[in-house]
C-alpha positions as CSV (number, residue, x, y, z in Angstrom):
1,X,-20.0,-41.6,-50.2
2,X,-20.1,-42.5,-46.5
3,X,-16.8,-41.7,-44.0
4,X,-15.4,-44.4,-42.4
5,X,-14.2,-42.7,-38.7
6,X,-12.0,-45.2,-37.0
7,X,-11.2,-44.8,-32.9
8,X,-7.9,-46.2,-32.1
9,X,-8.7,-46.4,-28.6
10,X,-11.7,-45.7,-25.6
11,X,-12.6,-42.2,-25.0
12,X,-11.2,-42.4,-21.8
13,X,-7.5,-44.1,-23.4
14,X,-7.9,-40.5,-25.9
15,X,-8.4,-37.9,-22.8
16,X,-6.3,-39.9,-20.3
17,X,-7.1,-37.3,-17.8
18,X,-10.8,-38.7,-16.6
19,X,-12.1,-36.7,-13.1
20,X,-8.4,-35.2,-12.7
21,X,-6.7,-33.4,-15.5
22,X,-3.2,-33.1,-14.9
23,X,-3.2,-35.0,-11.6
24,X,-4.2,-32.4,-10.3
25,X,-7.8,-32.4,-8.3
26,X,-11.2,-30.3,-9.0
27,X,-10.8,-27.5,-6.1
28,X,-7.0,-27.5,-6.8
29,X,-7.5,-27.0,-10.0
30,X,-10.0,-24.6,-9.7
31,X,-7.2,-22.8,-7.2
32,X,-4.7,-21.7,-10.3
33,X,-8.0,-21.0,-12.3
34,X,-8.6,-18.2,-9.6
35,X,-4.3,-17.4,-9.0
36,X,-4.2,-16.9,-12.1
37,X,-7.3,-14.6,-13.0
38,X,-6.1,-12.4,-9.5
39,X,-2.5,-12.1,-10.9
40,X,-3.8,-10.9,-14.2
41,X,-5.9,-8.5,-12.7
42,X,-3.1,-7.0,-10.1
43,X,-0.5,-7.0,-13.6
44,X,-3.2,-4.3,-15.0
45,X,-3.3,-2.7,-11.9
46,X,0.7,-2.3,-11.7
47,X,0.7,-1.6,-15.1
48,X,-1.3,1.6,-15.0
49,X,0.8,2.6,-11.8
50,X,3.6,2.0,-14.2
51,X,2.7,3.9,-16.8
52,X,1.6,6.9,-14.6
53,X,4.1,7.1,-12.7
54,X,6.9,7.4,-16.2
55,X,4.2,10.2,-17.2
56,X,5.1,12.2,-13.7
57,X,8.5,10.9,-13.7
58,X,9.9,14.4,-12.5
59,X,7.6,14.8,-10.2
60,X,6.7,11.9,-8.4
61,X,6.8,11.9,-4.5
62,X,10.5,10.1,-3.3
63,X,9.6,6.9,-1.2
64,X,12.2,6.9,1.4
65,X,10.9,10.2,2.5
66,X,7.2,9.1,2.3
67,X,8.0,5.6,4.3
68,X,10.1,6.7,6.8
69,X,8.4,5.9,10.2
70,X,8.9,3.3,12.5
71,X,6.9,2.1,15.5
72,X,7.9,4.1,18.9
73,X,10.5,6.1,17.1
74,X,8.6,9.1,16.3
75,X,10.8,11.8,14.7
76,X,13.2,9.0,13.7
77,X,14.3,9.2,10.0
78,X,14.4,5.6,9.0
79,X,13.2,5.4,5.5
80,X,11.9,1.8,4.4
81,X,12.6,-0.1,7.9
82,X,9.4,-0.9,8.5
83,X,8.4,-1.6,5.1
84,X,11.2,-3.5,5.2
85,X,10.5,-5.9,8.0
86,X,6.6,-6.1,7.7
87,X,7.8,-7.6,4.1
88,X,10.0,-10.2,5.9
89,X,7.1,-10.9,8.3
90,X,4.9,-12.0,5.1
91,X,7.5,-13.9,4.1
92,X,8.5,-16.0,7.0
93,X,4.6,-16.7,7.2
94,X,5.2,-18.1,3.6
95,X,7.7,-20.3,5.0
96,X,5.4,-21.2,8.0
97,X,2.8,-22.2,5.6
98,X,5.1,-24.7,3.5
99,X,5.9,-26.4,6.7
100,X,2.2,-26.8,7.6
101,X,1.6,-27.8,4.2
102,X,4.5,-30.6,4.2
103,X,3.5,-31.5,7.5
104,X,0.2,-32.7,6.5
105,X,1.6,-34.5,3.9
106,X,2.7,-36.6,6.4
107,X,-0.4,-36.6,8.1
108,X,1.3,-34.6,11.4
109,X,-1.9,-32.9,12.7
110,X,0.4,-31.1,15.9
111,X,3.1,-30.0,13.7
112,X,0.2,-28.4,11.3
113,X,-1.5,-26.8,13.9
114,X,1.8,-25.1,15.1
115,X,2.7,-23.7,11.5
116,X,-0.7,-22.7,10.3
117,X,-1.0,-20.8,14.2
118,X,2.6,-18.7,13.2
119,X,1.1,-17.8,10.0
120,X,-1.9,-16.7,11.2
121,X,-0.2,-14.6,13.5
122,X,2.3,-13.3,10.4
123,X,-0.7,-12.1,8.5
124,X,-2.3,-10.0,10.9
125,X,0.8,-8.6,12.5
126,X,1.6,-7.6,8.2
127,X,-2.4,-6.5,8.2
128,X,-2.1,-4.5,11.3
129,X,1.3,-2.8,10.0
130,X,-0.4,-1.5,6.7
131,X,-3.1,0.1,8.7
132,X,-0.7,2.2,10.7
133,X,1.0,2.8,7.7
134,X,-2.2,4.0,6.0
135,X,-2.6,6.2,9.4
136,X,0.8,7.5,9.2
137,X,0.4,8.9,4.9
138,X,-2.9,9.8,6.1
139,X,-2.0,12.0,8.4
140,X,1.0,12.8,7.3
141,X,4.4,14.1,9.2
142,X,5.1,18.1,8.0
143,X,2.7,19.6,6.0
144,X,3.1,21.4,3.0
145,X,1.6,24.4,0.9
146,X,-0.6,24.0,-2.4
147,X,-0.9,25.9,-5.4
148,X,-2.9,27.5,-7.9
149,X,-1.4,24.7,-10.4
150,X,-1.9,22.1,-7.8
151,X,1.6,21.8,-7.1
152,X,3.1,21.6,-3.2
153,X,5.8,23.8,-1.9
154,X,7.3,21.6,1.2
155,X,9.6,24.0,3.8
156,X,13.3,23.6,4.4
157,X,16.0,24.8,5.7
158,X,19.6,26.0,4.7
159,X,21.0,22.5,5.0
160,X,18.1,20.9,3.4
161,X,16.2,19.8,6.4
162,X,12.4,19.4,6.3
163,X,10.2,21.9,8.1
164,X,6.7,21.0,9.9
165,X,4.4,23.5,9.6
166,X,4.4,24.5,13.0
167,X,7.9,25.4,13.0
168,X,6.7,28.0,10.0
169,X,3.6,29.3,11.4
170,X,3.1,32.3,13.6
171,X,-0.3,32.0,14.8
172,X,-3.1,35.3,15.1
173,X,-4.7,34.7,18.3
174,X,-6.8,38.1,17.6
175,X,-7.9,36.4,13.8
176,X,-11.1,33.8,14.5
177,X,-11.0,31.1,11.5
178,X,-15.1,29.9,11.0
179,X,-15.6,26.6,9.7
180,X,-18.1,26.9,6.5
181,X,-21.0,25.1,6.7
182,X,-23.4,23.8,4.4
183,X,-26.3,26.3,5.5
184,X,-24.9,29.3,4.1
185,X,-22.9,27.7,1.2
186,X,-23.3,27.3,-2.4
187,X,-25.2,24.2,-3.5
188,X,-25.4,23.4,0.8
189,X,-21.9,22.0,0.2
190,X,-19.6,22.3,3.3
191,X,-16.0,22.3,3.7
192,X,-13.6,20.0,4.7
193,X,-12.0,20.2,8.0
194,X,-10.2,23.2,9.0
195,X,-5.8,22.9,8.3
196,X,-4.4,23.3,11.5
197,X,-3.0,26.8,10.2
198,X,-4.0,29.4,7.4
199,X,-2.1,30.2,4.8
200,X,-1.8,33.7,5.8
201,X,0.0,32.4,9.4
202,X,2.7,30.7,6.9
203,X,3.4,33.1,4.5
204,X,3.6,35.6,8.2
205,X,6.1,33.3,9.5
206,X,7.9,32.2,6.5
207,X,8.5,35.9,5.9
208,X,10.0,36.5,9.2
209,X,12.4,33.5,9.4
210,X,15.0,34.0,6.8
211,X,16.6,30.5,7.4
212,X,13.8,29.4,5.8
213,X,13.6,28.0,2.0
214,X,11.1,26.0,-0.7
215,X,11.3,22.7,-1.8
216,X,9.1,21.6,-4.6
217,X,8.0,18.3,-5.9
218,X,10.1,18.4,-9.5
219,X,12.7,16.5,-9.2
220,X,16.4,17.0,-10.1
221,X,18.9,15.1,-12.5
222,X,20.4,13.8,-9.5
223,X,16.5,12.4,-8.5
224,X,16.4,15.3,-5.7
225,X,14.0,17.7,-5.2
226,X,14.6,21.3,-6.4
227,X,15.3,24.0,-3.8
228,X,14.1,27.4,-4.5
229,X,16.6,30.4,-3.7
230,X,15.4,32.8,-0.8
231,X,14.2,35.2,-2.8
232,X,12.1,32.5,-5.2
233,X,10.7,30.6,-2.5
234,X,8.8,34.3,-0.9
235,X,7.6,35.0,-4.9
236,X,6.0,31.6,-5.0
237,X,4.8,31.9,-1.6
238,X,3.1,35.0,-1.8
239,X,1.9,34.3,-5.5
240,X,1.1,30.8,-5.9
241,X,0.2,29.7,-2.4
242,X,-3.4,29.2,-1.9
243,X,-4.1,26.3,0.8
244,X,-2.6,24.1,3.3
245,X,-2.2,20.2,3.0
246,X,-1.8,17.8,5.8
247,X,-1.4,14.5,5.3
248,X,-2.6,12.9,1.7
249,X,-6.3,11.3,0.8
250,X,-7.7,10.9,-2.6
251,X,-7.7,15.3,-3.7
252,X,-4.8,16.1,-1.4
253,X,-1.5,14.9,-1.1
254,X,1.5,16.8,1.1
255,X,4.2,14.4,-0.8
256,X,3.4,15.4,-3.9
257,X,0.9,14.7,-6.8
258,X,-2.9,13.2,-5.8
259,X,-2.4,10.6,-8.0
260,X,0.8,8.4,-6.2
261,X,-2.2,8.4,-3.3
262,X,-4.8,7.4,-5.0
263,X,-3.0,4.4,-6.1
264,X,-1.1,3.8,-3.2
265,X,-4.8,3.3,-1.5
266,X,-6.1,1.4,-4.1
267,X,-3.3,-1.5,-5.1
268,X,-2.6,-1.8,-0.9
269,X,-5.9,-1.9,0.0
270,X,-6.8,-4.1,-2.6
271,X,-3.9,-6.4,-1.7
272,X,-4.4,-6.0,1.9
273,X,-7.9,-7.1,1.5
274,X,-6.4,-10.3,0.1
275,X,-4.6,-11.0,2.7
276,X,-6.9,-10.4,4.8
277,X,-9.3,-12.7,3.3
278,X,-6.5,-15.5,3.5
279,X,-6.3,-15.1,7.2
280,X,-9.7,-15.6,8.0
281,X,-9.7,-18.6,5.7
282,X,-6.8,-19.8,7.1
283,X,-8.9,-19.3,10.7
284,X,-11.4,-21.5,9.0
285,X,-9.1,-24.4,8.4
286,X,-7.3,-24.2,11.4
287,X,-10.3,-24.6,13.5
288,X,-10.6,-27.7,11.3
289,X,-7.4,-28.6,11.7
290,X,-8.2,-28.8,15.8
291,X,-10.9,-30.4,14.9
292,X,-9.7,-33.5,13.7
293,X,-11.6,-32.8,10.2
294,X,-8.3,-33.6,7.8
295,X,-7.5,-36.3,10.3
296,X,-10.9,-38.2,9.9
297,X,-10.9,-37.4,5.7
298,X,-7.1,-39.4,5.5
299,X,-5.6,-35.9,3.7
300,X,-4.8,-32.0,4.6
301,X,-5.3,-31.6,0.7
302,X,-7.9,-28.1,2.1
303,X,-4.2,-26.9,4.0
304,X,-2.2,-27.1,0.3
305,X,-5.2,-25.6,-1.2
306,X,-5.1,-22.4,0.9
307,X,-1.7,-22.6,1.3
308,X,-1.4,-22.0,-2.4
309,X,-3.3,-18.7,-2.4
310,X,-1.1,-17.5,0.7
311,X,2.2,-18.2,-1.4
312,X,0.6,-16.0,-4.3
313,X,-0.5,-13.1,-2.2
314,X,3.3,-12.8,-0.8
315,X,4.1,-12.9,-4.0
316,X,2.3,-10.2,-5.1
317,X,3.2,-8.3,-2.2
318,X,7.1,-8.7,-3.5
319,X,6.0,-7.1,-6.8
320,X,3.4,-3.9,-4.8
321,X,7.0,-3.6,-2.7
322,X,9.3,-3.3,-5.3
323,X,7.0,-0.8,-7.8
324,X,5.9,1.4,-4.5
325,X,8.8,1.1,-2.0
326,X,12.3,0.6,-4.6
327,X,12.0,1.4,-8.3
């Protein structure tokens, strides 16, 4: 028995979408492939931070005391300002971009040139702002004490105040600290650059000022960090103390647990890549732009194209804000 197949219409009447599926062109098209690939990818990587950060829940490091410099105000406690305004800065170069965008639609090569030149400037003014955020966390603002359980003891005082280190410290001029180096060590491994003080010139110093108390990273009910009584914070001191910690990298972190730095340089970084990419792309298409290139080709189709990747990375960057700076 044979079957009988019948076509009710042309193969291009059944697809209906020949060279442009949706309207939409190839490198368009191939645009949302890659959005959407990228925003899968940083939804795994806010996931984990999610998850890991519910497992730490009580001890997680408190963002408005993490984020709280700002540009020429140094001492200044203004927690989440600058955050705050680099994240409008990203934003406004959003807006920049749709105007360049719409602009070309109506084939307006001045009016692109003068949006696509504010949003160039947006991004690396926001690019330039995470790097001296990432020096700030990096080097971090008071210093605190670690212990055996890998905990950090931060210093306060009566009213709750944070301590730097070198309020705490009383320094032995008489006592030379050696560096050890790789020569005389086990397995020729050195060690790490020197802290600024030994733990012996804080617990000598700590002991002396009574005004002086311990703050440790568990938080409270009320989402605070636990004070130790006088008495507590010299036990812990002199019993659980066993290094200084300046600053935060991938082992150490002075806010609290290693593991809100570790993805705090990874999800940034990784987003700040991105938009760095996007504004040497957007350099790219700019110079076109000058050029005459979208001019000559009828259509600033290249302009939506990247102006579609710069509306997802500010998006993203409204999620990374929200998880790291406000939840």
């Amino acid at each position: 028995m044979e079957t009988t197949v019948t076509k009710t219409g042309t193969e291009d009447q059944i697809w209906g979408g020949g060279n442009q599926p949706l309207k939409v062109s190839y490198g368009k098209m191939m645009m949302w492939f890659f959005i959407l690939s990228d925003a899968l990818t940083f939804s795994g990587f806010l996931a984990a931070y999610g998850f890991s950060r519910f497992k730490f829940i009580n001890s997680w490091p408190i963002a408005d005391e993490v984020f709280n410099h700002f540009p020429f105000l140094h001492g200044v406690d203004a927690p989440m300002y600058y955050v705050a305004l680099m994240t409008f800065i990203l934003i406004f170069s959003s807006v920049t971009m749709v105007l360049a965008v719409d602009a070309g639609h109506h084939m307006k090569q001045k009016k692109v040139i003068l949006y696509m030149f504010l949003t160039i400037i947006g991004g690396l003014i926001f690019v330039g702002s995470q790097a001296w955020e990432w020096k700030n966390f990096i080097k971090g603002e008071y210093g605190a004490v670690e212990t055996k359980a890998g905990q950090i003891l931060q210093f306060v005082d009566t009213e709750g105040h944070r301590v730097a280190l070198d309020e705490v410290a009383i320094v032995d001029t008489n006592k030379e600290r050696a560096q050890h180096e790789k020569k005389s060590g086990i397995w020729y491994e050195g060690e790490a650059t020197l802290p600024t003080y030994s733990i012996d010139e804080i617990r000598a110093g700590f002991a002396k000022n009574k005004d002086l108390l311990i703050r440790t990273q568990i938080l409270t009910e009320d989402g605070e960090k636990t004070v130790l009584s006088r008495e507590e914070s010299l036990r812990r001191l002199n019993a659980d103390a066993i290094g200084i910690v300046e600053g935060a990298n991938l082992v150490h972190n002075e806010y609290g647990t290693p593991l809100f730095a570790n993805f705090f340089f990874f999800i940034t970084g990784f987003h700040g890549f991105h938009v760095f990419s996007g504004v040497i792309i957007n350099i790219i298409i700019f110079i076109n732009v000058i050029l005459g290139t979208y001019e000559r080709r009828k259509n600033y189709e290249m302009v939506e194209k990247v102006g579609l990747y710069w509306h997802f990375v500010d998006l993203v960057w409204v999620f990374v804000f929200t998880f790291f700076y406000l939840v």
